[in-house]
C-alpha positions in Angstrom: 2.8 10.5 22.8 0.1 12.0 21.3 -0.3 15.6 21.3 3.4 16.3 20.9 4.9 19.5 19.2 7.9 19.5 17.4 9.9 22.3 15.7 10.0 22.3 12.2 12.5 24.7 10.1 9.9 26.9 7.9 11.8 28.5 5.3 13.6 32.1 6.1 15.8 31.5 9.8 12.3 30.5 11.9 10.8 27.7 12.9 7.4 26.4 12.7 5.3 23.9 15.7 3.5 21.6 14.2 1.5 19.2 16.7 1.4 15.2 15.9 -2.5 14.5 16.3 -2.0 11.0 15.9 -0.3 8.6 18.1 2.5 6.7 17.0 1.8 3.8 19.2 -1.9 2.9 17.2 -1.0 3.4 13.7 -1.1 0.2 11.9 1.3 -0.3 8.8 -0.9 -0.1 5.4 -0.1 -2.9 3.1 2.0 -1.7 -0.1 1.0 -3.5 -3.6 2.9 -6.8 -2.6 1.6 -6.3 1.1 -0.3 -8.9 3.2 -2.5 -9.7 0.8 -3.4 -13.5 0.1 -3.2 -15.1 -3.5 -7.2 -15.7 -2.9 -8.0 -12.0 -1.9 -5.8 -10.5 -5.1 -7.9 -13.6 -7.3 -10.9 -12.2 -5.7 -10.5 -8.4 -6.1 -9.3 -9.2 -10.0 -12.4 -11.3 -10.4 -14.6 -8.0 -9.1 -12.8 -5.6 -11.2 -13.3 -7.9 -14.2 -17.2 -7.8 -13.5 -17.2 -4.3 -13.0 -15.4 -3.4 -16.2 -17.6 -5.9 -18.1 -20.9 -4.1 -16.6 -19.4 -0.6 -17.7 -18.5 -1.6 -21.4 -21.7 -3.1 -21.5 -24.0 -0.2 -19.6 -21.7 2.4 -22.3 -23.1 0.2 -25.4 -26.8 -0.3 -23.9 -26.4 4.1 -23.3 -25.1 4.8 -26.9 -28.2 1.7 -28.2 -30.5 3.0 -26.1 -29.9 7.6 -26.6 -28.7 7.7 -29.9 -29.1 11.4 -30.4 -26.1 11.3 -27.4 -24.4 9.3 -29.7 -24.9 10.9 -33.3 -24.3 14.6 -31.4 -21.0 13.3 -30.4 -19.8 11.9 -33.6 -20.8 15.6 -34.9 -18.8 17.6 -32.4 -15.8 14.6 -32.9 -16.2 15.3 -36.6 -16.0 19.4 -35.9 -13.0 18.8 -33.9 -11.1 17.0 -36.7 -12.1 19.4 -38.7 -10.4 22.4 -36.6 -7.3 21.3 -36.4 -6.7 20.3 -39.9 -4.6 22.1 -42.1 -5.2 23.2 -45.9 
């Protein structure tokens, strides 16, 4: 029933309502990792995630080819970062 309040302890001898807003009767289980998810859909989402991490290493290398004042500025600040931290 949606709507319905129910008393919650809140700490120090009181209690606090706290309305459901969603009804029981329409919520649909979420699958976990090892849910209701077919061999072919986890071959297929693995197949996407390997393009998509092949288009990000490459899109990174074409970036650092492509600006390499980004690149040299950061091996600067990497190199004055080693450098802080080190001990004499």
């Amino acid at each position: 029933m949606p709507g319905a309040a129910k008393s919650v302890p809140g700490g120090v001898g009181s209690a606090v309502q706290v309305t459901d807003v969603t009804g029981d009767e329409d919520v649909q289980p979420r699958p976990g990792p090892q849910g209701d998810i077919s061999p072919e859909q986890v071959r297929e989402h693995l197949r996407r995630r390997a393009i998509f991490l092949r288009e990000l290493a490459e899109a990174r290398e074409l970036r650092r080819r492509v600006t390499p004042h980004r690149s040299r500025r950061a091996r600067i600040h990497a190199a004055l970062r080693r450098r802080t931290f080190r001990i004499n």
